[in-house]
DRENROSE-734068 format. One record per residue: residue in one letter; x, y, z of N, C-alpha, C, O, CB in turn. Coordinates in steps of 0.05 Angstrom, whole numbers, plus 5000, padded with zeros to 4 digits. Glycine has a CB too. Layout:
<nodes>
AXYZXYZXYZXYZXYZ;...
</nodes>
This chain:
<nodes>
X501749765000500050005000501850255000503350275019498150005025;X501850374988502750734983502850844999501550775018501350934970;X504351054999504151285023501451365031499951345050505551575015;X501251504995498451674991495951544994493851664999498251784963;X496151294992493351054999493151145024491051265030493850675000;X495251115043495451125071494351425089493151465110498451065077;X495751575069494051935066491051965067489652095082494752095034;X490451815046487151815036486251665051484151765058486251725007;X486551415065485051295088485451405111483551365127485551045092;X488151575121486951765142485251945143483751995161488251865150;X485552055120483252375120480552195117478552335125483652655084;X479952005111477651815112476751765133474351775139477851595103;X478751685150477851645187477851855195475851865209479751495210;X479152145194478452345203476052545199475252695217480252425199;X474952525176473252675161470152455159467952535150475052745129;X470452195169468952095169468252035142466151905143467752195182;X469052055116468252075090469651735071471651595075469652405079;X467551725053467851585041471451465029473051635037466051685026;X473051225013474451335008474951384981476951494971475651265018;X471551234964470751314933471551674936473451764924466651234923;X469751854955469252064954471852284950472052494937467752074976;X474052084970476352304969478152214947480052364945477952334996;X478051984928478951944906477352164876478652274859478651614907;X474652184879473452354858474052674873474252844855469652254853;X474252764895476152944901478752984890479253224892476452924923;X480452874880483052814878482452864849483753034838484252534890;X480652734834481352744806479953054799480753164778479952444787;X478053184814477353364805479053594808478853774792475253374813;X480853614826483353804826485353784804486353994796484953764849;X486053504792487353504778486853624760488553764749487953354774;X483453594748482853604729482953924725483753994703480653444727;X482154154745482554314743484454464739484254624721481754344752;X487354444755489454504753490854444721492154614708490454364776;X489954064707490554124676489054224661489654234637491053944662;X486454344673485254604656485854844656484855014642482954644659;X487654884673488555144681491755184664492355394652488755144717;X492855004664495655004654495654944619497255044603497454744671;X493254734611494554544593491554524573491554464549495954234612;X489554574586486654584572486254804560486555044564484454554589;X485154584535483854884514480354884513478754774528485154844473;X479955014493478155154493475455024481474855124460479055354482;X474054854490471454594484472654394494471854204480470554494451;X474454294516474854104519473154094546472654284561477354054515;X472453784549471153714577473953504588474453274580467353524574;X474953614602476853454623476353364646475553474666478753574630;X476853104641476552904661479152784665480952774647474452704653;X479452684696481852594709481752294717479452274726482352764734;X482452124718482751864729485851874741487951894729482051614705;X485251844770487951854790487451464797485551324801487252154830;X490451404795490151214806492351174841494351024841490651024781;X491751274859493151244881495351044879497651124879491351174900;X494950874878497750604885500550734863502850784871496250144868;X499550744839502350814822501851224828503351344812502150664776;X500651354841500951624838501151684808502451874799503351714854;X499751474791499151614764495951784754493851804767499651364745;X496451844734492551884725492851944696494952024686490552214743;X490651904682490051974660487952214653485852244666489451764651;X488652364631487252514628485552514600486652494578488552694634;X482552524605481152494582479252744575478552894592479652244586;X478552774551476652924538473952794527473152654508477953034516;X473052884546469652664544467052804532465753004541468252554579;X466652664513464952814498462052594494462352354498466752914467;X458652744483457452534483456552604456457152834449455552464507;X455052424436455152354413452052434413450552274426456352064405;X450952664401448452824385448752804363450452704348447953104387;X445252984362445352984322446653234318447653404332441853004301;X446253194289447853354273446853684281445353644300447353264240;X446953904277446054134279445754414256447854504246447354194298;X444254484253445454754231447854914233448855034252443654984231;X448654894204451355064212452255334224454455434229452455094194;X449055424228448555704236448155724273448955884290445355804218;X447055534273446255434310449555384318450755464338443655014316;X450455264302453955114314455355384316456155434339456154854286;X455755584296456955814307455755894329457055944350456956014290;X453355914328452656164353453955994374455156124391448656254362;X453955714377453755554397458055604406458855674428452055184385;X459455554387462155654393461955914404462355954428463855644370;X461256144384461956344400460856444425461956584442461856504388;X458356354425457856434458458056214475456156174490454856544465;X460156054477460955774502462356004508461156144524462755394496;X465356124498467356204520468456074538467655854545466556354534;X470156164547471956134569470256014584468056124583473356364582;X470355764602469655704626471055594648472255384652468155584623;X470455824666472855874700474155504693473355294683469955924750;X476155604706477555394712476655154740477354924742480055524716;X475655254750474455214781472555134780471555094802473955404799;X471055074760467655004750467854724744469654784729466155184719;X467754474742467954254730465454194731464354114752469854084738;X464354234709461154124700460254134673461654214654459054294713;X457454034672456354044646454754244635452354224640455153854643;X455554434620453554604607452054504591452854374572454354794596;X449054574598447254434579444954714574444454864594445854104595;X443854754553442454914554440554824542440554614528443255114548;X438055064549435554974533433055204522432155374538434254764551;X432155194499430955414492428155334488427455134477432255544469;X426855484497422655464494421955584475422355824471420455624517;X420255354450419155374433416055314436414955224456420355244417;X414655404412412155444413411155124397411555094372411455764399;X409554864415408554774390405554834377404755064378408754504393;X403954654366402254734355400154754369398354894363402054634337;X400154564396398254584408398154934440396555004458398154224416;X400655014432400455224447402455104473402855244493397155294454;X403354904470404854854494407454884490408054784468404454614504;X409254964503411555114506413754834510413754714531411155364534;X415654764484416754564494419754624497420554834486416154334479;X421654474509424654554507425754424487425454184484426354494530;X427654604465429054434446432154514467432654684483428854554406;X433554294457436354274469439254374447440254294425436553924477;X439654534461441954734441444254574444444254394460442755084452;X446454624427448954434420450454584436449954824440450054384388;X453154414450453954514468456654374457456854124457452554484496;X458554514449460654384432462454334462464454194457462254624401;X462254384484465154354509464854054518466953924521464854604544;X462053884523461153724520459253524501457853334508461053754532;X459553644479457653494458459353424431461353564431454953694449;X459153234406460753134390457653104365455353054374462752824404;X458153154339455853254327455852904315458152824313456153574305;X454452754309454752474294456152444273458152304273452652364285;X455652524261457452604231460252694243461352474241456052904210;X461652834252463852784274464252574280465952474265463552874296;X463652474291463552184316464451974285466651864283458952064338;X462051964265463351734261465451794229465551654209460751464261;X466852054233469552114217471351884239472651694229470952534217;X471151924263472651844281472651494285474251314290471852014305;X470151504280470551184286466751094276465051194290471751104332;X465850914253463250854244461450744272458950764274463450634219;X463250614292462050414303459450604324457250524332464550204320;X460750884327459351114350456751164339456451224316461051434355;X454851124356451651244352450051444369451651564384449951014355;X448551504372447451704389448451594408449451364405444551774392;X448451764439447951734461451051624471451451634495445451564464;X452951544456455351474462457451534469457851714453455851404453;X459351534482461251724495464051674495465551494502460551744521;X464251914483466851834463470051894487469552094501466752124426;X471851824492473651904514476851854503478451684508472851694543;X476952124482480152154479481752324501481352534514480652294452;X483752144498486452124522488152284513488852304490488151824526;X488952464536489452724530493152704537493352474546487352954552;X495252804536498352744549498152924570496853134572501252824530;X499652794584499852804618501652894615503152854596499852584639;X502153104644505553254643504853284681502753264692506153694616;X506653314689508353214715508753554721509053584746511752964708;X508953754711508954014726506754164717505754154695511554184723;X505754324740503854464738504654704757505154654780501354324743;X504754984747504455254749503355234781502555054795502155374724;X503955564788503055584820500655594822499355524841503955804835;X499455734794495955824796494255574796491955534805494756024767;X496255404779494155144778494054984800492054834801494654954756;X496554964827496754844841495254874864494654704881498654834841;X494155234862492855334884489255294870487355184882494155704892;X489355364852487155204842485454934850483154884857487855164822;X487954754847487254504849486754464889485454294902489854304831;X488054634897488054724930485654634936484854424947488355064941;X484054894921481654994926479354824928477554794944481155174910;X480054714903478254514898478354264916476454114919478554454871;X480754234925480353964939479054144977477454034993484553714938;X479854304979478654454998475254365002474054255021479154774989;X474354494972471354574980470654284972468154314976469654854964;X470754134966470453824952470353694981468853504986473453704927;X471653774994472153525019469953715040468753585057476553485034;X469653925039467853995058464853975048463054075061468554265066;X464553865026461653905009461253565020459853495038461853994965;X462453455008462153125016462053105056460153005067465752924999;X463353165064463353215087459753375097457953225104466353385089;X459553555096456553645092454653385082452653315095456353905068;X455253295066453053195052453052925062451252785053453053215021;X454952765082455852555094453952665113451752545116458852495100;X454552875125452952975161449452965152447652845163454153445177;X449453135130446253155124444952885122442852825133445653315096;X447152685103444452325098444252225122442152115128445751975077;X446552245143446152075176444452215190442452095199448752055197;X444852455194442452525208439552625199438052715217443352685222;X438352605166436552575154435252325166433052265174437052585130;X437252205163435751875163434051865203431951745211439751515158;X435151965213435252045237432352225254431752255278437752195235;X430952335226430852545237426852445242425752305225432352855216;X425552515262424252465285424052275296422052135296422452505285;X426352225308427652015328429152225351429452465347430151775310;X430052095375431052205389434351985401435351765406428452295409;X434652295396439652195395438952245429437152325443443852615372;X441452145431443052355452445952565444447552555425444152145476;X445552755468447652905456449053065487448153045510446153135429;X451253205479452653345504451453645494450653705472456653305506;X451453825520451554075511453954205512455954145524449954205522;X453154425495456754485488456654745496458654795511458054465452;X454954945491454955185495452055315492450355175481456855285480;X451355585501450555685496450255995484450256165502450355605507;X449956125455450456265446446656475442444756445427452356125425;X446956595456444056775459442556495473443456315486442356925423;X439556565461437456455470437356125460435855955469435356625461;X439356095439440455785428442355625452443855685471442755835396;X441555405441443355225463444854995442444154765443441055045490;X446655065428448554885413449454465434450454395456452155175412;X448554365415448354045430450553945403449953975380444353835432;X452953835414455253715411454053365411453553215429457553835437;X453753325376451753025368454652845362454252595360448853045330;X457152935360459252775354460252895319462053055314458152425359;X458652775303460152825269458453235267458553405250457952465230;X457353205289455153495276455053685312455853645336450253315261;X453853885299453354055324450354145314449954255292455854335332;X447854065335445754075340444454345355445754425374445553865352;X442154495348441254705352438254645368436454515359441254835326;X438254805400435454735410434055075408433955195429435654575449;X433455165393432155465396430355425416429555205423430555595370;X429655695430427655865452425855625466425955495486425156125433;X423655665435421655525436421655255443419755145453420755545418;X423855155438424454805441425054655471425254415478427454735424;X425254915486427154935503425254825532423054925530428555265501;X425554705549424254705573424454855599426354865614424554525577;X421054985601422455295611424055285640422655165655419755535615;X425755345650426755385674429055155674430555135694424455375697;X429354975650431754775651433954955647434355155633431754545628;X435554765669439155035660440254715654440254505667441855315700;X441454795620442854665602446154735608447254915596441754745574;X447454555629450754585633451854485614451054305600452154465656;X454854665615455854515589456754195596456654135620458754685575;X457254055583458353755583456453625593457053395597460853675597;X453753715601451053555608450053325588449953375564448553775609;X449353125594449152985576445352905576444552805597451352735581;X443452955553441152995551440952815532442852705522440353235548;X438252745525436352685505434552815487432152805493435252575514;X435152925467433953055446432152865429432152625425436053175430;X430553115419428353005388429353085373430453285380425453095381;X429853025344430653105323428553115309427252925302432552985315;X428153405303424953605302425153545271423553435256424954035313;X428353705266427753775230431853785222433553885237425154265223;X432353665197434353605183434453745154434253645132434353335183;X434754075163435754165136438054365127439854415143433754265126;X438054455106440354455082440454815079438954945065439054245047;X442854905097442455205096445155285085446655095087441655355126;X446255505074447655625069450855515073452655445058446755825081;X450555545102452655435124453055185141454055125163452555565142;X451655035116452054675118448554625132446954805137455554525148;X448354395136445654185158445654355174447654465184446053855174;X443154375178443054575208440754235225439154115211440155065201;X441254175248439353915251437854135287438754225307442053465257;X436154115279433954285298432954105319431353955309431354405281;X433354075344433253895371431153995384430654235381435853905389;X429653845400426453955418427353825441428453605439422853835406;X426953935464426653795487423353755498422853565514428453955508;X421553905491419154005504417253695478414853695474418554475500;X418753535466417453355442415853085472416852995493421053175409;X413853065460412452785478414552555465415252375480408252695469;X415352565443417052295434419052295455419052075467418652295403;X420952475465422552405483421452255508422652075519423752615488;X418552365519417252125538417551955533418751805547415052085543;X416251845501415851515494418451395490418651175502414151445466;X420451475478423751315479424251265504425351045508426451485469;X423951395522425551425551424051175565425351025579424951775571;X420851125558419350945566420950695549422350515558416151005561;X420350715529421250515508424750385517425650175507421250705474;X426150535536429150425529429050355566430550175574432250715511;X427550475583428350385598425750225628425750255652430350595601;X423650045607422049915616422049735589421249815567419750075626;X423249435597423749255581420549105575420348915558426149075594;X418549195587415749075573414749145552413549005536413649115587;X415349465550415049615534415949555502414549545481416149795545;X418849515507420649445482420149185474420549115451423649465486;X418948985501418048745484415148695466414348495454418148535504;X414248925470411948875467409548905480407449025474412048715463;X410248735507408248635521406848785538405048695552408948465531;X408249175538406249355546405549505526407249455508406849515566;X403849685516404349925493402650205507400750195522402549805456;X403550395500403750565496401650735482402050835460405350545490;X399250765498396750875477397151175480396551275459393250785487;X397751315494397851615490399351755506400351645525395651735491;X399651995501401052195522400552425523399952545502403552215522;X400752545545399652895551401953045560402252945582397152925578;X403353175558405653305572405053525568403753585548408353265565;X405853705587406853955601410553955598411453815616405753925636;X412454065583414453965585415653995612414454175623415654055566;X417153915627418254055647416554075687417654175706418254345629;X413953945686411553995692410953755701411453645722409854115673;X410153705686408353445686406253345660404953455642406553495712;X406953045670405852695645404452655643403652665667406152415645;X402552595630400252365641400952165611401052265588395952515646;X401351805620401551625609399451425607398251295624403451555615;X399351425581396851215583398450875562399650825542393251415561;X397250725589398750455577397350215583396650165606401650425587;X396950015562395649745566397249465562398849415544393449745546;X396749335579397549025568395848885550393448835546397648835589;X398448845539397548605513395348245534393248115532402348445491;X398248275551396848035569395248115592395848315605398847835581;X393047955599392248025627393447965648392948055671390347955632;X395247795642396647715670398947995672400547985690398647335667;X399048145660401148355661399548555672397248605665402548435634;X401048715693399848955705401749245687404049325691400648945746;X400549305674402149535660403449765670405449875662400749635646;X401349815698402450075714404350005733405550195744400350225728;X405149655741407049645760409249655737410949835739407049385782;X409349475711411149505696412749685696415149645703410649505680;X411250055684412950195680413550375712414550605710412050345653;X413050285733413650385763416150285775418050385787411450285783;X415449975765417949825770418149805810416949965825420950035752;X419649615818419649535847420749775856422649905850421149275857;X418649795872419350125891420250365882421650525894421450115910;X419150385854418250615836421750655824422450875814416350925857;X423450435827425350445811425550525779427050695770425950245814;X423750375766423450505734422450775730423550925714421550335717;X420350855742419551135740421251325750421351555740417351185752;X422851235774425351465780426051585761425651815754427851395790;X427951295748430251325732428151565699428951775687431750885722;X426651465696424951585673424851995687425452185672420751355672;X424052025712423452275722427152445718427852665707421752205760;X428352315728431452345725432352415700432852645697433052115731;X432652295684432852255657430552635641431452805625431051825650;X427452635654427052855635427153065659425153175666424152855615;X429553115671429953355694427753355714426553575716430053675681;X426853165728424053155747421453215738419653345748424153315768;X421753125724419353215708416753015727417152785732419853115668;X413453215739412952995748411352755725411152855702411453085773;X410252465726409852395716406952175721407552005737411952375712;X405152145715402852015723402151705697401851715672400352305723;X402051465717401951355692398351185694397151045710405151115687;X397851285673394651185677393550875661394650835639392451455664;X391650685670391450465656389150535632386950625637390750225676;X390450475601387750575583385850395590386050215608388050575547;X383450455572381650215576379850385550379550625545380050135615;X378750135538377150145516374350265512373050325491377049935512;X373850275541370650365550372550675557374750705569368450135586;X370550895544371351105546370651305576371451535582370351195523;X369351165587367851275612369651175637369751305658364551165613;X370950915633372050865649375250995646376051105666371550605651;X376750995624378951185614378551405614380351525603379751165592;X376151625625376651915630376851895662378452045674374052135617;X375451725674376051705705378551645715379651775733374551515718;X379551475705383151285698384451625696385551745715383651015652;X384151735669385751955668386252245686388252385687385152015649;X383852265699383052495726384852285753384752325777378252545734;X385652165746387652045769389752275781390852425764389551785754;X390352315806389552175826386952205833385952025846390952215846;X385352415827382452455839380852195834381652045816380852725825;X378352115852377651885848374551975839373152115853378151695872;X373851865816371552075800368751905811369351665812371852085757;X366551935817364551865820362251785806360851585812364151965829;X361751965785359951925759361852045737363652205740356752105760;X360851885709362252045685359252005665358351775662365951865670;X358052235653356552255631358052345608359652525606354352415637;X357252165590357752295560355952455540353652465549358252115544;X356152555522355352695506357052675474358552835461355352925521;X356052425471357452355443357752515425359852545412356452165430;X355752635421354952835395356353035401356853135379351952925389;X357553175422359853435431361653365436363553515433359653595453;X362153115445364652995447365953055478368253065486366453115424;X363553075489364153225518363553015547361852835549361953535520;X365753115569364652835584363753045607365553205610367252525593;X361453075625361053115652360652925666359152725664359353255658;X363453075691364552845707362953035744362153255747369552815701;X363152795762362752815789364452765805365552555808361052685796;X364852925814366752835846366152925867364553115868369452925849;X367252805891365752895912368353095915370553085904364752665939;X366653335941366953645951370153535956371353605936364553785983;X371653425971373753355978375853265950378253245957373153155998;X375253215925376053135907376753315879378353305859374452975907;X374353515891375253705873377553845862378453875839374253825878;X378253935884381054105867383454055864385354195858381754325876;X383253685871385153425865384653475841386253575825384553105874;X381653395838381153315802381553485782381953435759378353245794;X381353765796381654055770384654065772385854055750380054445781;X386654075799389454095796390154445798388754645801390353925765;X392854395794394654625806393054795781391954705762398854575805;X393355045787391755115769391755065738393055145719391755335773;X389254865741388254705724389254495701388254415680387154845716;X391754445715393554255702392253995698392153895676396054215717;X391253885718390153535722388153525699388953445677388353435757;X386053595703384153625680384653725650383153655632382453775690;X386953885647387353975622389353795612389153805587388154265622;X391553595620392753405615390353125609390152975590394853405639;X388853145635386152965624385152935603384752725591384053015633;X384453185593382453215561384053205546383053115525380853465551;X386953265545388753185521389252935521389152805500391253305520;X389752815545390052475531388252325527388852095519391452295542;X384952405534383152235518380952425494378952325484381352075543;X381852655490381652725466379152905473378353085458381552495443;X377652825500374552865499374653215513376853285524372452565522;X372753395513372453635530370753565561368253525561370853865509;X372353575583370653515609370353745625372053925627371853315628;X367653725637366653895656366853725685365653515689363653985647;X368453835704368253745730365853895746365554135745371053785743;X363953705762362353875776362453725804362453475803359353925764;X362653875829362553785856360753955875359654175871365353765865;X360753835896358054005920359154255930357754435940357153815954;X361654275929363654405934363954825916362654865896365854145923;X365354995925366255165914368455075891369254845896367055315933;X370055235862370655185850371355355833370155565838369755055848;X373255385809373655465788372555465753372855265739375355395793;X371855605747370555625724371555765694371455995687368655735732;X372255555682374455615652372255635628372855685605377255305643;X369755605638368555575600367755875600367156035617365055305590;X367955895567367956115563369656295561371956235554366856165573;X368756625569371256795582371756855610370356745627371257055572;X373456995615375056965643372756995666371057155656377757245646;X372056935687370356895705370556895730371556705741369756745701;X369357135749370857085776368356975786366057005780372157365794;X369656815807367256665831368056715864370056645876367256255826;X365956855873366056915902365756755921363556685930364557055907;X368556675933367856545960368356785989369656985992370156225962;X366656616006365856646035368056616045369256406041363956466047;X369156806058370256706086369756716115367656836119372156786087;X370556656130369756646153369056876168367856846189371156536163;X369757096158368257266170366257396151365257616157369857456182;X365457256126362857306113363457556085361757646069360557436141;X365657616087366957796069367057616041367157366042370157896081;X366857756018366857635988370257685980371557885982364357835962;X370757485973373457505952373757385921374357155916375857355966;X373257545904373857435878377057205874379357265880373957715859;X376156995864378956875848378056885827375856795821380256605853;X380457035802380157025782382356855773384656865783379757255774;X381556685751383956555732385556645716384156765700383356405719;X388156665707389556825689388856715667388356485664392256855693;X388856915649388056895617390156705607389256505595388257215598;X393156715610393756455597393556305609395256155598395756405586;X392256095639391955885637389055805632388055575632393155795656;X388156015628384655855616385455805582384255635569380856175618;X387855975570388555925536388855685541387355505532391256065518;X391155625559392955275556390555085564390754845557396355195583;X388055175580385954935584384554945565383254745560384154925608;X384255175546382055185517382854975490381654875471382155525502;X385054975499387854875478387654605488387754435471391355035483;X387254555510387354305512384754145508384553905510388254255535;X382454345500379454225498379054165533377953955536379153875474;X379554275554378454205572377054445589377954675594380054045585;X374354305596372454585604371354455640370854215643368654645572;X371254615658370654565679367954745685367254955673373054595696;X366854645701364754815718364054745749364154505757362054805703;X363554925764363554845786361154905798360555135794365454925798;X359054755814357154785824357154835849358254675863355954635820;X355955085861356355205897353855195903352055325893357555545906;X353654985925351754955942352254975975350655035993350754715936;X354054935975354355016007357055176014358855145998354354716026;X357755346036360355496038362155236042361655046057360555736064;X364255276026366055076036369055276024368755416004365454696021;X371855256041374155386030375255146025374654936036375855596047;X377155186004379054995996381955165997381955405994378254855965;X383955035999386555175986387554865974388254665985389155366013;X387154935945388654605929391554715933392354945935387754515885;X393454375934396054315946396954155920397953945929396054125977;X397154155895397653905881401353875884402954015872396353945844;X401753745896405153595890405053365880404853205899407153545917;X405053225854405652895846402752875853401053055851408152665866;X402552645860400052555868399952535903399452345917399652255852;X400752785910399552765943396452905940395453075926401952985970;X395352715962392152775969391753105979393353245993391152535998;X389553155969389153485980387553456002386353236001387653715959;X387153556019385853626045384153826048384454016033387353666062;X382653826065380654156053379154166085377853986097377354116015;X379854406093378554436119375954586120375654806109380254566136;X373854456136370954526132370354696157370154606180368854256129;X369855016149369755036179366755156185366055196208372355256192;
</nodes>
């Protein structure tokens, strides 16, 4: 094996690149540099390097058309010209004609730098027919000029960084809504640059989970949102706030899951906040919710760890829809559920003590509820309460010394419960105060005085 073999398979392990790629690199410098020194004027030069002997050949490759008017063939010489040295390609042109039916078709103009007229072709040899490609061998010479050498620089420059690009863009195309892992590397403004190994990954603003502090050399789990093609190479666009990062994290580290033998019917997230998981066994002998809890809530740790504490609720689906909106108002324990098929709406019951379990921190439980079973619910209890349908709404409770206090709800969290299709109402029949406590699933308490 050669020096230069040995050259070209390092920059191969280094660059990660093919080692076809950095061989058609190689010939395209040449080729430039003997266009620069030694090429004339219609020729298409082509290089064949052969590494082991550090030899190459140089050819003039032409393809075999019809014949043309002798009037089209001038115009066609005098306006080719000079073409940069630095360009190695095919000029092809094409001009829009009128046919009869009014439709605009392309005829194909003669292009003498790459084209050979038939009548040509077969002065040269009878056996050539359309479409054939004719490849005279041009003499090779062993020095080349400074301009051509920096030329050929150039070219192997931008050649190895184009292939290189276009290596990073097919791996992580192939990649792309799936979730990598990655380190963080920095942060530059409101971007958080993620260090993927062959690439450097972008989490913008929006992607971002609010109040997470991203250290550098932190090692995370990303979504790979979107894989595209800008100016300044792949840009590969990363989400943290994606529900797919729930389901992988379930998927890689609850082995029922990956076998099968639990799945995965939906998910509600809050990024950063809080889960709600909905999951069934295939078997009945399988409990799905100890599955992904794991002995002494070992698997769910590791899952809460993994998306920065995120809290997480895992609910059992079930096929009967009445019993899966009660399942999903978990922890609250629901009492009645009516439907309303035709609205798509469920009114639910709970008792006075349950209530502002079941509505949640402000109005998280229930609005994670209606997103993972799709339906719009009204909570109603004996109890005082909060009221999202509609527009903003204050409701007066009593206190103990008989004085009125409005609570009003903030306009964006009645948006994020509208958004979620979930609508509450509350029915007051007797004075009762509450102060809701939601942490995880601890029980709320409510003193009656």
């Amino acid at each position: 094996m050669s020096e230069i073999t040995n050259a070209i398979k390092q920059i191969c392990d280094e660059k990660g690149l093919s080692y076809e790629a950095v061989i058609a690199t190689i010939d395209s410098a040449l080729a430039a540099a003997y266009r620069k020194d030694y090429g004339e004027k219609n020729q298409n030069i082509k290089v064949e390097y052969n590494p082991e002997t550090n030899g190459y050949k140089v050819y003039d490759i032409k393809t075999v058309v019809e014949d043309v008017p002798e009037e089209e063939l001038l115009a066609a010489e005098e306006g080719n010209g000079e073409v940069s040295p630095k360009v190695d390609v095919k000029v092809t042109e094409h001009a829009a004609v009128s046919s009869d039916d009014g439709v605009e078709e392309e005829k194909h103009r003669f292009n003498p730098k790459t084209e050979i007229q038939i009548s040509e072709a077969k002065a040269i040899n009878k056996k050539y027919k359309l479409g054939d490609e004719i490849k005279t061998e041009l003499e090779t010479h062993e020095e080349y000029g400074r301009m051509a050498a920096q030329t050929a620089k150039q070219v192997i420059i931008q050649r190895l960084r184009e292939a290189e690009r276009d290596m990073v863009f097919g791996e992580f195309k192939d990649k792309e809504h799936e979730v990598i892992t990655g380190f963080v590397q920095r942060r530059e403004g409101r971007v958080v640059l993620i260090d993927l190994g062959k690439a450097t990954g972008v989490v913008p603003p929006d992607e971002q989970i609010r109040g997470e502090r991203y250290n550098s050399g932190e090692r995370l789990k990303f979504y790979v949102k979107e894989v595209k093609i800008t100016p300044r190479g792949p840009e590969i666009v990363l989400s943290r706030t994606s529900e797919e990062i729930l389901k992988k994290v379930f998927f890689l580290e609850i082995p029922e899951i990956s076998n099968g033998l639990v799945e995965i019917k939906g998910v509600a997230r809050e990024a950063g906040s809080r889960s709600k998981v909905a999951v069934s066994a295939q078997n009945e002998n399988i409990d799905p919710i100890g599955s992904c809890v794991g002995q002494r809530g070992s698997r769910i740790q590791t899952i809460i760890r993994e998306l920065g504490g995120e809290k997480i609720d895992i609910i059992e689906h079930s096929e009967d829809v009445e019993t899966f909106i009660a399942n999903a108002l978990a922890p609250a324990k629901v009492e009645d559920v009516k439907l309303v098929t035709d609205e798509h709406q469920a009114f639910i019951t709970v008792k006075d003590d349950q209530l502002s379990l079941a509505i949640g921190k402000d109005g998280q439980n229930v609005r994670l509820a209606a997103h993972l079973t799709g339906w719009k619910i009204d909570i109603a209890g004996d109890g005082t309460g909060v009221s999202t349908e509609g527009k903003e709404e204050v409701v007066d409770e009593v206190t103990e010394e008989g004085e009125e206090t409005g609570l009003n709800e903030t306009t964006n969290e009645k948006e994020a419960m509208e958004e979620a299709g979930a609508e509450t109402k509350v029915v007051a029949e007797d004075v009762v105060e509450a102060e809701p406590v939601v942490e995880g699933e601890e029980a709320i308490e409510e003193e009656k005085e």
